[in-house]
N, C-alpha and C positions, 0 to 999 in steps of 0.2 A: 777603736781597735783594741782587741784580747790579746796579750802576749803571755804565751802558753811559757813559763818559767822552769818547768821539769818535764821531765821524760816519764809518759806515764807507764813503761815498761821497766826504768833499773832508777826511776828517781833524782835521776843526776839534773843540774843543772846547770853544767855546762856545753858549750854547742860549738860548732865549727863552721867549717864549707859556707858559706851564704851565698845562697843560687839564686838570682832574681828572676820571677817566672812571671810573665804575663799571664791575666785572663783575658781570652780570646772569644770565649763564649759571651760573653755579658757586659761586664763594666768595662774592659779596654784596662784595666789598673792594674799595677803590678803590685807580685808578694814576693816575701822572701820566706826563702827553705831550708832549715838549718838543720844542721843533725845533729844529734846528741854525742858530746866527748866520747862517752862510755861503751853504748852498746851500740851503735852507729844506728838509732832510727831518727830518720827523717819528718818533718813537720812544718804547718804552714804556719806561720809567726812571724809577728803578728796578724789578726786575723779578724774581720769582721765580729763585732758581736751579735748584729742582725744578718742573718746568715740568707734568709729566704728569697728575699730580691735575685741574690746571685745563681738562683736554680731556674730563674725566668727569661729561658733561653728555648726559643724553637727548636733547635738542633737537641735539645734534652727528650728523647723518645722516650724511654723507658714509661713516662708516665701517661703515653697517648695511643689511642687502637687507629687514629685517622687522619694522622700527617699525610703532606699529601708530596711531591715529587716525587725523582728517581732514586734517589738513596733511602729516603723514609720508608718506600716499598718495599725494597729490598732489604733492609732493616727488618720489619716485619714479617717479610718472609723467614731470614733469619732467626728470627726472633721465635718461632712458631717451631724447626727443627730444632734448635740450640734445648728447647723444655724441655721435646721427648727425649733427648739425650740425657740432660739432668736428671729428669727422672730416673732412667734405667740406672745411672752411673748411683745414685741415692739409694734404689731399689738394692743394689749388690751390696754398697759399703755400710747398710744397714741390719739388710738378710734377716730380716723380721718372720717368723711362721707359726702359724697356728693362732693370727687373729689379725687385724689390720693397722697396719705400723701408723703410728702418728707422727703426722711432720709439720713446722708449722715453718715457714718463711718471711724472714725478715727483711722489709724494703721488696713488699712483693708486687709494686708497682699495681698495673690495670689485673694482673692476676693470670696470666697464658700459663705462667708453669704452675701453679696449684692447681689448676682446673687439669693440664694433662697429669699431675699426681692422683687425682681425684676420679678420674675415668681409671685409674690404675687399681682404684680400691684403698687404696689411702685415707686415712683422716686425716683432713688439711687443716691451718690455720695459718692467719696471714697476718703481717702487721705492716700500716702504710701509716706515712705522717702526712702524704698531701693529701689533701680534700679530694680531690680531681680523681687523683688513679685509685683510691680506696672504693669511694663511690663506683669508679669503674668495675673494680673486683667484687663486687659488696652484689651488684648485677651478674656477674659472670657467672659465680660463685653459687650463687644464692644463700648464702650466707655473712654475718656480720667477720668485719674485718678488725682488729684490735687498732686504736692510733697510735701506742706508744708499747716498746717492749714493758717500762711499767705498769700497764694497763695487767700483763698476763700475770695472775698469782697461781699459784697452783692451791685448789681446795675453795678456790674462788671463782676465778673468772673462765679458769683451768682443771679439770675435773679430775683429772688424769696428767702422769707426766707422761712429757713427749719422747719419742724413740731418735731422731732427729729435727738438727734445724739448719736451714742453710739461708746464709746470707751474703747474695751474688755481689762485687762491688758496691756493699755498703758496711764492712767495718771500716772503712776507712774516710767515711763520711761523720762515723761518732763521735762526740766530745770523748767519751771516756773508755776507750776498749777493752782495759780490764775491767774495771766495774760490767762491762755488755758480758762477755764471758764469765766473770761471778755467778751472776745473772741466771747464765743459760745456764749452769749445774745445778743450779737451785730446780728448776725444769724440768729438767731429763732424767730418764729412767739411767741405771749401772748399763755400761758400756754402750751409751748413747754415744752419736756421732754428729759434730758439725761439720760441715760443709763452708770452708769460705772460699770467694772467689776475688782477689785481689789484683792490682796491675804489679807489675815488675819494676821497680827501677833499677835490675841487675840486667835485665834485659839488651840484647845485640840494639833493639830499636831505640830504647832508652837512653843509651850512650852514642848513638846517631843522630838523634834528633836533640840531645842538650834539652836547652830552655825551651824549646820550642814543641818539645813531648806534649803528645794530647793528654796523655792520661797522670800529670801532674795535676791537670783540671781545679786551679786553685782559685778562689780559695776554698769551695766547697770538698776537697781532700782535706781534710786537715792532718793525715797520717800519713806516709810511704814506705811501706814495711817490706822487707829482705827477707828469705826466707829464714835468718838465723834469728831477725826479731818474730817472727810468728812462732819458731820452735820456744824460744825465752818466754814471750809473753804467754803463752799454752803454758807453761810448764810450773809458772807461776802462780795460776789460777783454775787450777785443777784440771786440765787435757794436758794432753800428749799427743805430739803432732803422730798421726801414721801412718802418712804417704801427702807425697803433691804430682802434681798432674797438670799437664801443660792446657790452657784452652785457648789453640791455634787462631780462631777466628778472630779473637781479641785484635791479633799483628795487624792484620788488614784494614780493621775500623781504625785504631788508635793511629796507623801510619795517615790514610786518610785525612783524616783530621789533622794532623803533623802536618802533613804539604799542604796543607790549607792555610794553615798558621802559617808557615812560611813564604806564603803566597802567590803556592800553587793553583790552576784551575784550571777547571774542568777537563778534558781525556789528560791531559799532561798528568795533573795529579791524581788521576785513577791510575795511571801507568807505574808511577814510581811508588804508589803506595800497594802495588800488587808486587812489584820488585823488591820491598824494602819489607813488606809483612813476610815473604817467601823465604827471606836469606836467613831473616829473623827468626823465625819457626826454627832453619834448617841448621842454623845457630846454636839456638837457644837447648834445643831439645826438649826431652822431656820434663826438665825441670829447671830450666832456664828463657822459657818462653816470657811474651810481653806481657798477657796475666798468667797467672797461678792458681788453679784449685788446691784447697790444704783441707785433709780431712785430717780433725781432731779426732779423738777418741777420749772418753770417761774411763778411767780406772774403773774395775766393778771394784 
């Protein structure tokens, strides 16, 4: 086990709160979540050092086109409207003209949303670390997908910097978030945009469901960031947060999963997780929802 000793957003290393959360998904073992004295972010500590085992859960869709039951379907159906949305919502907070915006996506899974950027007129590029969903994307695509954001240099691997980059619930799967955003400036063209999509723990459902919240999902979260740590960390590593943006569907999945853990089933816990995603939305609002879209913005 890794015990993460500072806060990689204000350095401190002192901590508080200690929340003991199950993993439900995978190993049945419990972590603890502590948050920093200082700038109050959240983290999983200590923490596996072999992390991969714990992503080796059937219920882990993102990385599959062919799960098969009632929820995995419907996931993918999901999964198939949720892109073209992304896209348009990427296509505006972009507003690229007079040549074709380049975006590349990190943690882009089997690849549905770069492929609907890509029927958009988009230069796409992807970056995946499993084997499984790259390979997936690498087909869809028809094109090579990066394994690691260090793999992308610009002048190298990267011919051209990118206009944006979005990366859907996975900064908070990184060892080192400021270093990732470092990173992505190095990339981008002036008044480039990232796109992150994060879960809430300010969230109505978050403080509903305690320990029991799907989307502490630990240990593979290793970070749980507020929107006042996303504004600090941006601010620190050259963006500027410019707007967040509630993505309501999230309530409904994460509730799900929530009364499962607590063990709920079947029409019961499709009931109270349609009850409990609905209040949540109706809660939360526009920027207090269970996840969070945050578009950064580059200084020109």
């Amino acid at each position: 086990m890794k015990t993460i000793n500072h806060c990689p957003i204000c350095y401190s290393q002192s901590t508080s709160d200690d929340l003991l959360v199950k993993d439900h998904m995978v190993s049945q073992e419990s972590f603890h979540v502590v948050t920093c004295s200082s700038c109050q972010l959240q983290r999983t500590s200590p923490r596996p050092e072999l992390i991969a085992a714990y992503y080796e859960s059937d219920d882990y869709l993102s990385h599959s086109s062919d799960a098969e039951g009632l929820f995995a379907k419907l996931y993918g159906a999901l999964r198939l409207w949720a892109a073209s949305k992304k896209v348009n919502f990427l296509e505006k907070q972009m507003a690229i003209s007079g040549r074709r915006a380049r975006l590349m996506d990190v943690g882009c899974g089997i690849g549905v949303f770069l492929e609907k950027a890509k029927s958009k007129e988009f230069d796409v590029f992807g970056v995946e670390l499993s084997d499984l969903a790259r390979k997936q994307a690498e087909k869809r695509l028809n094109q090579p997908i990066f394994t690691n954001l260090d793999d992308v240099v610009l002048g190298q691997t990267l011919t051209s910097p990118l206009d944006g980059v979005s990366l859907f619930h996975v900064l908070e799967h990184l060892p080192d978030p400021a270093e990732t955003l470092r990173k992505l400036h190095d990339i981008t063209t002036d008044d480039a945009v990232v796109v992150l999509g994060l879960p809430n723990p300010e969230s109505w459902d978050a403080k509903h469901y305690g320990s029991h919240w799907a989307a502490w999902d630990v240990p593979i979260h290793f970070w749980h960031f507020t929107k006042g740590n996303i504004k600090e960390l941006a601010s620190r590593n050259g963006w500027s947060l410019d707007s967040i943006h509630p993505m309501p569907l999230d309530a409904f999945y994460v509730s799900l999963l929530s009364e499962q853990f607590k063990g709920r089933k079947g029409v019961l816990a499709w009931f109270f997780a349609v009850c409990v995603g609905a209040y949540s939305n109706l809660r939360g609002g526009r920027q207090n929802a269970s996840s969070l879209l945050y578009v950064l913005r580059k200084p020109s």
